[in-house]
VOPAGU-2260 file (C-alpha; in pm, 1 decimal, decimal comma):
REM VOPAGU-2260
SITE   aa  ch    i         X         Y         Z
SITE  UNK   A    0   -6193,0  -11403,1     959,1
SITE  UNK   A    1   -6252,0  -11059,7     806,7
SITE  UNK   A    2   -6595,1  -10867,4     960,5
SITE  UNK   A    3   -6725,0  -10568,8     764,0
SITE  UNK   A    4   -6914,8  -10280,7     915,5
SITE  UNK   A    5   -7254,6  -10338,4     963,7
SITE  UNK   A    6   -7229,8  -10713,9     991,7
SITE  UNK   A    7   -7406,5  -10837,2    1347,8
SITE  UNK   A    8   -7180,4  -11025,4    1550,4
SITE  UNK   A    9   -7143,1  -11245,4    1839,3
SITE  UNK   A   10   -6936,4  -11151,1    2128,5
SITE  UNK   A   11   -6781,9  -11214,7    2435,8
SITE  UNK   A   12   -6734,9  -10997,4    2758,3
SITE  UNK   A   13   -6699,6  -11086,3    3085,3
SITE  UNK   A   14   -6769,2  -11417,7    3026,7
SITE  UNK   A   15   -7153,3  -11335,9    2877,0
SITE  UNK   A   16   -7244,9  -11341,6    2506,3
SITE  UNK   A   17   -7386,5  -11052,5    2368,7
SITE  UNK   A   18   -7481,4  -10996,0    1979,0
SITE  UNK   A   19   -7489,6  -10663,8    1856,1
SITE  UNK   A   20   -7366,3  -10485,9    1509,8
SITE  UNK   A   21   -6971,5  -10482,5    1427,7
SITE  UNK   A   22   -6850,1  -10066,9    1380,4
SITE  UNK   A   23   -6492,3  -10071,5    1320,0
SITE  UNK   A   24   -6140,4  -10222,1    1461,5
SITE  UNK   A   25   -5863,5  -10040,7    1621,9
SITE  UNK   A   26   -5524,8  -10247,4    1781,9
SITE  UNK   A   27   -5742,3  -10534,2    1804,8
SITE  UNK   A   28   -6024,6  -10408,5    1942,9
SITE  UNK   A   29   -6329,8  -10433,3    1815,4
SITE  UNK   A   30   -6671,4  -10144,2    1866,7
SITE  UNK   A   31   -6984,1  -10296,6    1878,4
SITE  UNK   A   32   -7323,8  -10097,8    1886,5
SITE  UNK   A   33   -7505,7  -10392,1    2103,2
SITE  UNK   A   34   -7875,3  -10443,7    2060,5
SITE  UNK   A   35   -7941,4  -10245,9    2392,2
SITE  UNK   A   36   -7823,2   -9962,6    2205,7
SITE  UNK   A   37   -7496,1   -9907,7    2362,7
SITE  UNK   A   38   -7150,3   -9949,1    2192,9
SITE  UNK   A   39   -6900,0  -10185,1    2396,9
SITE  UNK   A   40   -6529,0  -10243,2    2329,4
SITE  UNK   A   41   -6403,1  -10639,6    2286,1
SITE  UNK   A   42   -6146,7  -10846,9    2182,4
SITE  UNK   A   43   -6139,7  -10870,4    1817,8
SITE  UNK   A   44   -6070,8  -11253,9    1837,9
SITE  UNK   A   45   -6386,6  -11305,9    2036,5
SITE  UNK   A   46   -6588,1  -11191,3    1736,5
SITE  UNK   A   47   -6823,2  -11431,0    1541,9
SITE  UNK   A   48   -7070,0  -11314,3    1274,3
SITE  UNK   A   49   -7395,2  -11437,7    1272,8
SITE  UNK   A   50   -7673,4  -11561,3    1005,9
SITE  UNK   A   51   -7810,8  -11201,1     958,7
SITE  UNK   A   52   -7626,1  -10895,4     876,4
SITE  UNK   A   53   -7786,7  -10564,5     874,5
SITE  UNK   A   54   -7708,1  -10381,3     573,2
SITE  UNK   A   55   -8022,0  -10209,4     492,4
SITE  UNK   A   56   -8275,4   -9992,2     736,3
SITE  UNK   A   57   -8608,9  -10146,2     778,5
SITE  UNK   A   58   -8906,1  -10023,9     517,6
SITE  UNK   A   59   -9063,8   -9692,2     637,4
SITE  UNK   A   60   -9432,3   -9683,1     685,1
SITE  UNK   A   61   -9647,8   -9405,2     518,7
SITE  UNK   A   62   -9730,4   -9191,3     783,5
SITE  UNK   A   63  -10127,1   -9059,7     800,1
SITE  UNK   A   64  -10219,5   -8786,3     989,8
SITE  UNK   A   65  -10486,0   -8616,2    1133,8
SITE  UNK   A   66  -10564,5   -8272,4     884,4
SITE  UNK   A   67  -10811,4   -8166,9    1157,5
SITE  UNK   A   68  -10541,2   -8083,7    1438,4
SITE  UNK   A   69  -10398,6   -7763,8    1432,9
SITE  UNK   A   70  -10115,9   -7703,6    1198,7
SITE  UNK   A   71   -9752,9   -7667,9    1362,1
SITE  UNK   A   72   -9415,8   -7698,3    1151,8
SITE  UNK   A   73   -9132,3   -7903,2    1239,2
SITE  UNK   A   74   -8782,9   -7752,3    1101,3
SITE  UNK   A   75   -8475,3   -7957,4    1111,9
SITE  UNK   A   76   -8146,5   -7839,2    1114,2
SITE  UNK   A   77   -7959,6   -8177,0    1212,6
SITE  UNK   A   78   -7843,9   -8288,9    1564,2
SITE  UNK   A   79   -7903,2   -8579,8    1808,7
SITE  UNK   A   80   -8247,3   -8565,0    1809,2
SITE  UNK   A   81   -8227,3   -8581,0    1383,7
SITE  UNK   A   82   -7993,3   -8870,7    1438,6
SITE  UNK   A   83   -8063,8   -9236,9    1384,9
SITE  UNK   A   84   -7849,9   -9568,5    1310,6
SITE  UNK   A   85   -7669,3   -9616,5     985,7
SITE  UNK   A   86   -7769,7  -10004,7     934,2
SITE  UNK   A   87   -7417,0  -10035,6     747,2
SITE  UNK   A   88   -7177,9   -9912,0    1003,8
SITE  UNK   A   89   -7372,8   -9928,4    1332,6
SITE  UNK   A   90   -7288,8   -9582,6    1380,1
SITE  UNK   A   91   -7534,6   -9295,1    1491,8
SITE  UNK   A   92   -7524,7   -9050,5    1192,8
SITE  UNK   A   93   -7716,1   -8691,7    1144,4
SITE  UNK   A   94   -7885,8   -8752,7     809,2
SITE  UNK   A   95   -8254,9   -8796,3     810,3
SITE  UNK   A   96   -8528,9   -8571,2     724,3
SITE  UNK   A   97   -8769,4   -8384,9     931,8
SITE  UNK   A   98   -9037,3   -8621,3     868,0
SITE  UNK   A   99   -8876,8   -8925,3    1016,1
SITE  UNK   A  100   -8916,7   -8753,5    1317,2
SITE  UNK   A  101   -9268,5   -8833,7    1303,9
SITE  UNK   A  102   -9158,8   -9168,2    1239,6
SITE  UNK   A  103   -8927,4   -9183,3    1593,2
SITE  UNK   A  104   -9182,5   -8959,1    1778,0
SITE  UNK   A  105   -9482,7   -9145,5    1693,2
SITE  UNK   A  106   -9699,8   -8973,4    1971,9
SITE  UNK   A  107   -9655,9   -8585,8    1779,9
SITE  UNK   A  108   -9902,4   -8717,6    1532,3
SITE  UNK   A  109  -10186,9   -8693,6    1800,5
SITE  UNK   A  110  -10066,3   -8337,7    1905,5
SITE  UNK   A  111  -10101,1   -8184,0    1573,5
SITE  UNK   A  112  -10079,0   -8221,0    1164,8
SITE  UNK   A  113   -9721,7   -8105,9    1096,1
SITE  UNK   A  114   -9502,8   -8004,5     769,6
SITE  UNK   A  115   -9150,7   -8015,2     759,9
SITE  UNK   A  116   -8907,1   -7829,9     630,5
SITE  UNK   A  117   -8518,4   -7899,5     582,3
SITE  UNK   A  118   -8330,4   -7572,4     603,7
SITE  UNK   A  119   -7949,9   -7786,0     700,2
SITE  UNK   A  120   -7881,4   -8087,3     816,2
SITE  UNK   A  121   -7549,8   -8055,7     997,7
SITE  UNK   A  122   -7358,3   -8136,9    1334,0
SITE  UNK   A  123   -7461,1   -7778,3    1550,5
SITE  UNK   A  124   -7078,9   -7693,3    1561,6
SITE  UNK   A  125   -7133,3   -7631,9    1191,2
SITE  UNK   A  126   -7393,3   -7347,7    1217,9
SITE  UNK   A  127   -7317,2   -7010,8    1089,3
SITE  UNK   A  128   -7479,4   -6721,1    1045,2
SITE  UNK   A  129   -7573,5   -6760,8     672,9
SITE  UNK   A  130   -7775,5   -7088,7     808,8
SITE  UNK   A  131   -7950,7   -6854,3    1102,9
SITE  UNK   A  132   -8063,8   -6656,0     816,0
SITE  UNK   A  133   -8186,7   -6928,1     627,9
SITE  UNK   A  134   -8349,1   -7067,7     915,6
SITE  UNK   A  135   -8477,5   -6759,1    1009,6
SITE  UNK   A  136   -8639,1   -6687,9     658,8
SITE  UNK   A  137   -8787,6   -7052,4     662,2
SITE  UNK   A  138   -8963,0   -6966,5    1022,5
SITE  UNK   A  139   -9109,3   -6652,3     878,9
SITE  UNK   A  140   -9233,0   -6844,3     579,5
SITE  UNK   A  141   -9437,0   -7103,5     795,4
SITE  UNK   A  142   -9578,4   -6811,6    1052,0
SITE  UNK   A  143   -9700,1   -6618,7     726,1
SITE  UNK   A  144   -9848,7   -6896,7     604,0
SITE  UNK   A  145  -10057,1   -6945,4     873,6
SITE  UNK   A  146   -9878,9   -7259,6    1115,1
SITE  UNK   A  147   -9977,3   -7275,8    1490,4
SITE  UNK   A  148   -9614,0   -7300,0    1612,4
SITE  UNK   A  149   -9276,0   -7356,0    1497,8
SITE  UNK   A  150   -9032,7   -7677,6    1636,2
SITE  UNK   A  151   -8658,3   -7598,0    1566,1
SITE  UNK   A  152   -8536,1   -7923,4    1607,8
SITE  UNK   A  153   -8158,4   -7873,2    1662,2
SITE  UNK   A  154   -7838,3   -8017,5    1819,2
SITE  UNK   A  155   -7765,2   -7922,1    2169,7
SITE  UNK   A  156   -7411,4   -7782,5    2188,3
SITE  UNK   A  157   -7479,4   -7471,7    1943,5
SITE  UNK   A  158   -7892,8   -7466,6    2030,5
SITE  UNK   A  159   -7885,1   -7132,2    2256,9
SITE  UNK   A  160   -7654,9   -6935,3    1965,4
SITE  UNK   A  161   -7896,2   -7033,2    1766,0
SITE  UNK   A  162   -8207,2   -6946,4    1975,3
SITE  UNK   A  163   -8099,5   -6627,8    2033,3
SITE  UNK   A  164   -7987,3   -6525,4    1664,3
SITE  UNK   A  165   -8378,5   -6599,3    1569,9
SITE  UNK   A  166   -8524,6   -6381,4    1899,0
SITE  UNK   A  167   -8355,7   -6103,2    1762,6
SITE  UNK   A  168   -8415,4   -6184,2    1360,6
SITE  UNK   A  169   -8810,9   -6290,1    1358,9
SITE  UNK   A  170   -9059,6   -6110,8    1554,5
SITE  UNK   A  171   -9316,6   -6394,7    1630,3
SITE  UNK   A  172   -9690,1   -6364,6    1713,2
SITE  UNK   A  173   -9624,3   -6781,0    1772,9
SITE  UNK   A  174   -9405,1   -7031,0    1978,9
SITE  UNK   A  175   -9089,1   -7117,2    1865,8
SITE  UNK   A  176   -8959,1   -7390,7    2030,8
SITE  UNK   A  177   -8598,9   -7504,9    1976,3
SITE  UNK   A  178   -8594,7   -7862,9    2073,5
SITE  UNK   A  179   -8282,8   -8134,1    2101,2
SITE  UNK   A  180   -8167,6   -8454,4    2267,6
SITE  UNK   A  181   -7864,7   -8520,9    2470,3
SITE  UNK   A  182   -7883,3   -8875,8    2344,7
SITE  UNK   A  183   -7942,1   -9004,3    2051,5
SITE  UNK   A  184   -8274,3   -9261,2    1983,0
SITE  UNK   A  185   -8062,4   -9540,2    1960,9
SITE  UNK   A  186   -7987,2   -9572,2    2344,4
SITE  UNK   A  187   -8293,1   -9670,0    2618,6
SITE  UNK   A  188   -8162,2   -9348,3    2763,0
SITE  UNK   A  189   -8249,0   -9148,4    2501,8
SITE  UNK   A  190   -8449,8   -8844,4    2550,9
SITE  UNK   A  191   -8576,7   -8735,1    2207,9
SITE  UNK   A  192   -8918,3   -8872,2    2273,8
SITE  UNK   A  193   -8982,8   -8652,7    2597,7
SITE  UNK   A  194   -8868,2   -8341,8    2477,6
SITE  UNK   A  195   -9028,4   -8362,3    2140,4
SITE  UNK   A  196   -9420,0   -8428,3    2306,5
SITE  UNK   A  197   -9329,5   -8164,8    2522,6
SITE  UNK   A  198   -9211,5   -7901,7    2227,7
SITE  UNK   A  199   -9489,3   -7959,2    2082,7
SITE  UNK   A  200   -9713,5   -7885,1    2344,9
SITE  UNK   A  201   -9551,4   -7591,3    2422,6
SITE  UNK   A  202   -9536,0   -7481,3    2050,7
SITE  UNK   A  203   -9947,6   -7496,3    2072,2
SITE  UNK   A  204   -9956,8   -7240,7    2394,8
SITE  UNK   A  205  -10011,2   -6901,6    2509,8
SITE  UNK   A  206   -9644,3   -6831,2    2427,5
SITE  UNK   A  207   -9528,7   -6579,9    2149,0
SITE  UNK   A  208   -9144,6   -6589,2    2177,8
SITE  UNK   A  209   -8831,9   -6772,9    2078,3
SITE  UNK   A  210   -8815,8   -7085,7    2329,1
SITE  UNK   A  211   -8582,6   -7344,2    2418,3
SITE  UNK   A  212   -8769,1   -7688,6    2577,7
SITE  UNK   A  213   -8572,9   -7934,6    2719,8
SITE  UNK   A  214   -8557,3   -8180,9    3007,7
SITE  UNK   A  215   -8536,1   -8002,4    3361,9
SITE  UNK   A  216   -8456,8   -8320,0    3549,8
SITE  UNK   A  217   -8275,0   -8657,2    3540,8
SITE  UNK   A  218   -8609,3   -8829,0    3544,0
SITE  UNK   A  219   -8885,3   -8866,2    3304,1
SITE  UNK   A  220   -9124,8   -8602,1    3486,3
SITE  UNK   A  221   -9077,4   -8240,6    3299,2
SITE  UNK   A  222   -8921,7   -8029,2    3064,5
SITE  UNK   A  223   -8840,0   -7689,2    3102,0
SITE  UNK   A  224   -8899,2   -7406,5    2853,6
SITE  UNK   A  225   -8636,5   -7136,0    2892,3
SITE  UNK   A  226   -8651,5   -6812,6    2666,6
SITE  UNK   A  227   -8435,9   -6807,6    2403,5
SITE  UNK   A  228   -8196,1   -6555,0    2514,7
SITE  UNK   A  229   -8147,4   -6645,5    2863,9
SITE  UNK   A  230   -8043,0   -7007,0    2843,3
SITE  UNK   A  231   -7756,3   -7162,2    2812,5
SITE  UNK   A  232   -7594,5   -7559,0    2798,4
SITE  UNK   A  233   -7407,8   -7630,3    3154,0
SITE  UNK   A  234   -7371,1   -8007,9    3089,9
SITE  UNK   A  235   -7152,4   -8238,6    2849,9
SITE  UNK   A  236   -7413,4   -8501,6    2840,5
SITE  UNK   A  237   -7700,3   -8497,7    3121,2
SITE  UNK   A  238   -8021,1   -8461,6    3001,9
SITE  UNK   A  239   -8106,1   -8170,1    3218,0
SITE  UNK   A  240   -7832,6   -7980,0    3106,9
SITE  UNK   A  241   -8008,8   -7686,4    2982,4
SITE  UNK   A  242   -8057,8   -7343,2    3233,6
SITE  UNK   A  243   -8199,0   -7056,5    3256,1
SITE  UNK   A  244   -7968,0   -6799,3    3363,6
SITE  UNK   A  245   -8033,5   -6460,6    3512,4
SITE  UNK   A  246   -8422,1   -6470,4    3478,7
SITE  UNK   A  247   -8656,8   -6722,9    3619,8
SITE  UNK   A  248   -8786,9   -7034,3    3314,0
SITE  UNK   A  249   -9064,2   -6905,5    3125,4
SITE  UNK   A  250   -9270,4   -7225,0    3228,1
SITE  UNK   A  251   -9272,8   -7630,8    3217,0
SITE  UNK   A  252   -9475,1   -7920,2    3035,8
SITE  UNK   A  253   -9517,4   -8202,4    3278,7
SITE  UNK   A  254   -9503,8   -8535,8    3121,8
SITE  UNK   A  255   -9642,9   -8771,3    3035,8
SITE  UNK   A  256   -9951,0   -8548,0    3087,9
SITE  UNK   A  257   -9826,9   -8275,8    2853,2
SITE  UNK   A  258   -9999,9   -7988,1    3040,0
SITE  UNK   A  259   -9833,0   -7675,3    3018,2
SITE  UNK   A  260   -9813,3   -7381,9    3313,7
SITE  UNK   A  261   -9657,4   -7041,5    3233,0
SITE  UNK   A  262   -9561,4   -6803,0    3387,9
SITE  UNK   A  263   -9690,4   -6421,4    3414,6
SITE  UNK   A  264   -9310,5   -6285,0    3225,6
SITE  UNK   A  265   -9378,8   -6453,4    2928,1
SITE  UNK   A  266   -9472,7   -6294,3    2628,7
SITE  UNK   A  267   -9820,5   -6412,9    2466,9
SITE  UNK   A  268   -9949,6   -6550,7    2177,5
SITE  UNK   A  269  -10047,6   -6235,7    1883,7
SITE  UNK   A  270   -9914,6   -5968,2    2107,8
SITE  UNK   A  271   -9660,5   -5965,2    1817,3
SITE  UNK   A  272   -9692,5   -5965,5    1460,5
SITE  UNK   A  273   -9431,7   -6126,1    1235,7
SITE  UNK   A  274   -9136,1   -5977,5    1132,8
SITE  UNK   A  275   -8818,7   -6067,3     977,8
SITE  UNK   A  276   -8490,0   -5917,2     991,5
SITE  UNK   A  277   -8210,8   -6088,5     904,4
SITE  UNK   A  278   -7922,6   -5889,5     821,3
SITE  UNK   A  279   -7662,4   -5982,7    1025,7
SITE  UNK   A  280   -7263,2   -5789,0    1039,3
SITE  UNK   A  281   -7063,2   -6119,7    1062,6
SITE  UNK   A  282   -6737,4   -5933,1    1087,1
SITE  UNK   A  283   -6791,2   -5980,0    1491,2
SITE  UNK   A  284   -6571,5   -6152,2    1711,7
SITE  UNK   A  285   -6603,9   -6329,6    2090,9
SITE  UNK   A  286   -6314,9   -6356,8    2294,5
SITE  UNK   A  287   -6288,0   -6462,2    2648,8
SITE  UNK   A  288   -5986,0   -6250,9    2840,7
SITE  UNK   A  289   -5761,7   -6470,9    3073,1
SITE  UNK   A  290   -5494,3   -6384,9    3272,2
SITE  UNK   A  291   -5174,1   -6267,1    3144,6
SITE  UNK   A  292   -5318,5   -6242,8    2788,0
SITE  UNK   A  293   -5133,1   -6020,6    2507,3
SITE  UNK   A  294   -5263,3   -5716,5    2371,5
SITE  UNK   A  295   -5176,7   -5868,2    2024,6
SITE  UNK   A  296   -5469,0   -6086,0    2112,6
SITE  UNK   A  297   -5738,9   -5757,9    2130,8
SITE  UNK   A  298   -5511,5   -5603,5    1823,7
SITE  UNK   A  299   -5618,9   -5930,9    1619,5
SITE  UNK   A  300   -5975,8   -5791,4    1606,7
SITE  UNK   A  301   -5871,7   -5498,8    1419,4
SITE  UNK   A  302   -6118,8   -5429,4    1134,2
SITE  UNK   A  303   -6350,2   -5626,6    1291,6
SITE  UNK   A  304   -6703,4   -5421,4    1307,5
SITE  UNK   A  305   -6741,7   -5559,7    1648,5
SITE  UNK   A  306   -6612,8   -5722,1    1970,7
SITE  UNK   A  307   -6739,0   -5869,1    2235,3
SITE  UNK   A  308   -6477,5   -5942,2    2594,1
SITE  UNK   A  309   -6622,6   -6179,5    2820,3
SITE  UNK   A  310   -6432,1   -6045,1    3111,3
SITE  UNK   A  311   -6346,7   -6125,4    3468,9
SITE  UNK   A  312   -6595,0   -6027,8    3777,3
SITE  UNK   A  313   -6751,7   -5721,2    3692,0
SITE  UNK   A  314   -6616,8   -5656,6    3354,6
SITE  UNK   A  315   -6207,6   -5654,5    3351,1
SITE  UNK   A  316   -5889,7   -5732,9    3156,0
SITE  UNK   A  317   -5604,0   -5683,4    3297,7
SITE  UNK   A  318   -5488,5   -5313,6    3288,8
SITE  UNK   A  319   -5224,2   -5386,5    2975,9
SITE  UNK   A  320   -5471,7   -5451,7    2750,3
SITE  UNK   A  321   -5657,8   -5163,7    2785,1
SITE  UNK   A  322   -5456,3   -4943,1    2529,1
SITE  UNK   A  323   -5521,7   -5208,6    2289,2
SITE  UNK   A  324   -5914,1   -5185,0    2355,5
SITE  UNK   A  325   -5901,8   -4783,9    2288,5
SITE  UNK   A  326   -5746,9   -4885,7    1950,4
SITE  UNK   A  327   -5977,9   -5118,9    1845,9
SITE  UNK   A  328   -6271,2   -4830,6    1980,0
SITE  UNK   A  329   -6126,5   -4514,9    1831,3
SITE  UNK   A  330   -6071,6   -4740,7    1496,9
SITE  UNK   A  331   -6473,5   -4799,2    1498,6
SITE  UNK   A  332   -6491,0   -5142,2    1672,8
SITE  UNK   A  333   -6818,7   -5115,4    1889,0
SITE  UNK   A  334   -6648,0   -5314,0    2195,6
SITE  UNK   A  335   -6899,5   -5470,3    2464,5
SITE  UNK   A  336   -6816,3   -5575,0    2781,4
SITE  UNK   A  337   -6969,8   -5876,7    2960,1
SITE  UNK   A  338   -6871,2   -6103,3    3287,6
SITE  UNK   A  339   -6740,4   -6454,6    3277,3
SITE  UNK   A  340   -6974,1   -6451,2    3602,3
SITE  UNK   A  341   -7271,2   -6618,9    3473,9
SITE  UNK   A  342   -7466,8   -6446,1    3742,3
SITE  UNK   A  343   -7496,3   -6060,2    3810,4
SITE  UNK   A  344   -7450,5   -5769,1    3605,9
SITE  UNK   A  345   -7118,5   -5553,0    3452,2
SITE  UNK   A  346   -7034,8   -5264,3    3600,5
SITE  UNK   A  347   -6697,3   -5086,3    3533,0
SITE  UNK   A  348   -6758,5   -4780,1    3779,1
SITE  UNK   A  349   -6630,1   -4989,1    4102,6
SITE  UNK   A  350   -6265,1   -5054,0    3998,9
SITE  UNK   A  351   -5994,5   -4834,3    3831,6
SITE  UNK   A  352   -5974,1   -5118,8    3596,1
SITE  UNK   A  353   -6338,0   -5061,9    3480,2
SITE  UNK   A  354   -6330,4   -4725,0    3497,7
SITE  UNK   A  355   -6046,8   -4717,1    3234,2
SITE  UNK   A  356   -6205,5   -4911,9    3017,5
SITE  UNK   A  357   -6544,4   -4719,8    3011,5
SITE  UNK   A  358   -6274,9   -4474,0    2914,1
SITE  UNK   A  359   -6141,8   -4640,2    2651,0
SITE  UNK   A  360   -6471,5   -4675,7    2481,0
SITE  UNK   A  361   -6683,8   -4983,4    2586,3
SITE  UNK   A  362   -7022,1   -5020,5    2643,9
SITE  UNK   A  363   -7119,6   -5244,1    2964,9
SITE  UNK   A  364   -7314,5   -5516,4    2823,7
SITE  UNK   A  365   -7576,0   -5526,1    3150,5
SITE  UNK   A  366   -7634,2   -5911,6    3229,4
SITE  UNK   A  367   -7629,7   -6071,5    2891,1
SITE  UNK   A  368   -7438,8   -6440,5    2836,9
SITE  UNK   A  369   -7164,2   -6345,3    2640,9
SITE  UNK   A  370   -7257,0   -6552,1    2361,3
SITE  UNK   A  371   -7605,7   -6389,7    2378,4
SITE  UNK   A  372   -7485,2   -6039,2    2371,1
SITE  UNK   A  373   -7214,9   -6180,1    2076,0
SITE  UNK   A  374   -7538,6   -6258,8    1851,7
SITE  UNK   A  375   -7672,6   -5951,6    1951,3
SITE  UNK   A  376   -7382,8   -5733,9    1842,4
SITE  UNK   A  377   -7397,0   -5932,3    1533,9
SITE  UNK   A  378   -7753,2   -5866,8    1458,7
SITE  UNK   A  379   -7720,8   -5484,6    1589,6
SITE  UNK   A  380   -7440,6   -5408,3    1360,0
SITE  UNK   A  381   -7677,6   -5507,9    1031,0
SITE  UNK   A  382   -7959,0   -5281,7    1146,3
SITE  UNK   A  383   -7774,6   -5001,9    1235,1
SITE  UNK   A  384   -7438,3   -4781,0    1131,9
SITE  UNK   A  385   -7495,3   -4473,3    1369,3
SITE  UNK   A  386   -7240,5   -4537,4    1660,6
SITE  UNK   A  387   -7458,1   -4375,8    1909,1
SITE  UNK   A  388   -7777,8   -4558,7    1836,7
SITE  UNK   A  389   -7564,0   -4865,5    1826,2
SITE  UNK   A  390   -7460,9   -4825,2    2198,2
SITE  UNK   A  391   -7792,4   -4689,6    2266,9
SITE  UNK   A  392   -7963,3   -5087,8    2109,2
SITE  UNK   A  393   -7639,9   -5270,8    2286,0
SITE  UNK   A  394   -7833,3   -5158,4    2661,1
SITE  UNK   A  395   -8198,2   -5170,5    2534,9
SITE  UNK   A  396   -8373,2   -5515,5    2670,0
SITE  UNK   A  397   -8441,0   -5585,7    2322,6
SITE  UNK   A  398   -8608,9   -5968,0    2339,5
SITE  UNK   A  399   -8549,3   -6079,9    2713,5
SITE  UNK   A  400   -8200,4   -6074,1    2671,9
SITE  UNK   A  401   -8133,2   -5844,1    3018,3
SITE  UNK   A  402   -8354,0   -5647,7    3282,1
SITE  UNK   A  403   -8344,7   -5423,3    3509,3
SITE  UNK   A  404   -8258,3   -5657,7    3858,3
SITE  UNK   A  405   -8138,5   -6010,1    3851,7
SITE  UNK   A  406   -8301,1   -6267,7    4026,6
SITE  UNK   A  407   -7967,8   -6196,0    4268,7
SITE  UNK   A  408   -8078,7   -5886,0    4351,0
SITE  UNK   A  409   -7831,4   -5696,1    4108,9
């Protein structure tokens, strides 16, 4: 018996029959997506296809909304939360447009009347800095033309790159809430639905900054909203994996009420008015020192406009690799220093180790994520070509990015 993709299936596992949708075969095994939404390896042999077979997704309704709510746009760039089944193969794929997401989230259309927009439609380790600028543009657009709020809906391994490439390219009088799921609408566990209400309550608030919203617990009860460039993803697959790191979350939206509490740090709606700037210097590199790594490594940077060295504690690499920093500086790569330490600030005057590099020509990058101070190197660079100034915008709190004391007191 041959079984194609997409065909539904009977099977057998411990000892209960189960019917579900047949993926693929490997050594005998068989994948099937059940009709609980979870995939399950069998026995091939155990396989036995059923009357129906589903090869086509079900007809889409028209969907009507209500022109009297206010206006918010959804943007899509691809992800989970974009994700739905492929009726042929059973598998989750990330091709639908923004307005389906209406269609999965049908409880948005009583929060506001939404257009959607289609800047990419990729897997988030596919983002690059040419999409941020689309994106970026596209954002602008929709806050010119007059929308309430902006939903980046986005997937959730690349989402804080991303958030904090667009705090430092549009100046927003608006929300913008980047939104995601951990899991994808197929499974009972999914939480697109949550997160989405809640984005979109949060894109109608008092906020005027570049958001992340996401789930803030294991249960159904509230998501967070972190700012843009302070979060960061600390889990492979929980759906509170999202954090706000080195500053306190800028507020929550409880659910299934969807009211919305904020708190006094935020930024507010209009104190801002739009502004785009989206020339980024993608000659920029990130690299993450370890122990016992070669100079060579720093050296491979050469020619690079900038660099940024996630570095041990307080801001080190080990003492060899200095020389090979005050190359790359002297050679006009603006080299900033942050901390592995996700926590705290850098400082290179405690150590000889810092001290030398200070010497050597880096700037401290205060208590930026090293990805977040990477983007803002990036986004620096195309602004500015005076090497003073550049150091001068590196330590400026810029968009939330760092402050003057940690919540630990450094």
């Amino acid at each position: 018996m041959t079984i194609e993709p997409g065909e539904r299936v009977l099977c057998t596992y411990a000892g209960t029959q189960l019917k579900g949708v047949f993926i693929t075969e490997r050594n005998k095994k068989a994948v099937i997506k059940l009709d609980n939404g979870y995939n399950i390896g069998v026995d091939y042999e155990t396989l036995k296809k059923t009357e129906k077979t589903a090869t086509h997704a079900p007809s889409q309704k028209k969907i009507e909304q209500n022109t009297s709510l206010p206006k918010l746009s959804i943007i899509s760039t691809g992800g989970t939360i974009a994700s739905k089944i492929d009726y042929r193969t059973g598998a989750v794929t990330s091709q639908f447009e923004a307005d389906d997401i209406l269609r999965a989230i049908p409880g948005l259309k009583d929060i506001a009347c939404f257009s959607a927009h289609v800047p990419a439609t990729i897997l988030s380790e596919n983002m690059t800095p040419s999409i941020w600028k689309t994106l970026s543009k596209t954002i602008y657009d929709e806050i010119k033309a007059g929308t309430k709020g902006v939903i980046v809906t986005h997937g959730t391994d690349t989402m804080a790159y991303s958030a904090a490439a667009v705090s430092f390219m549009v100046k927003t009088p608006v929300p913008i809430c980047f939104v995601g799921s951990q899991r994808s609408a197929d499974r009972p566990s999914s939480d697109n639905v949550m997160n989405g209400m809640c984005s979109a309550k949060a894109a109608l608030s008092d906020l005027g900054e570049v958001t992340v919203v996401m789930h803030a617990t294991t249960n159904d009860d509230y998501c967070t909203i972190h700012r843009g460039t302070r979060v960061r993803k600390m889990h492979t697959s929980r759906r509170d994996a999202f954090r706000s790191m080195n500053e306190k979350p800028l507020g929550k939206v409880e659910y299934p009420s969807l009211d919305v509490t904020l708190e006094e740090h935020v930024v507010r709606r209009g104190h801002n008015s739009p502004k785009l700037f989206d020339r980024l210097e993608e000659k920029t590199g990130l690299l993450y020192f370890y122990p016992g790594m070669s100079p060579d490594i720093i050296r491979a940077f050469s020619g690079y406009k900038g660099l940024v060295l996630s570095g041990t504690g307080l801001g080190h690499t080990s003492s060899v690799c200095i020389d090979a920093v005050r190359e790359l500086a002297e050679t006009g790569t603006e080299v900033v220093m942050t901390s592995q330490c996700l926590n705290g600030r850098v400082c290179d005057r405690v150590y000889d180790t810092g001290r030398d590099l200070l010497d050597a020509g880096i700037t401290e990058g205060e208590d930026m994520l090293p990805e977040v101070a990477f983007v803002k190197l990036m986004w620096v660079l195309g602004q500015e070509r005076n090497p003073s100034r550049i150091k001068e915008l590196i330590k400026t709190d810029l968009r939330g990015e760092t402050g003057r004391c940690t919540p630990n007191g450094l």
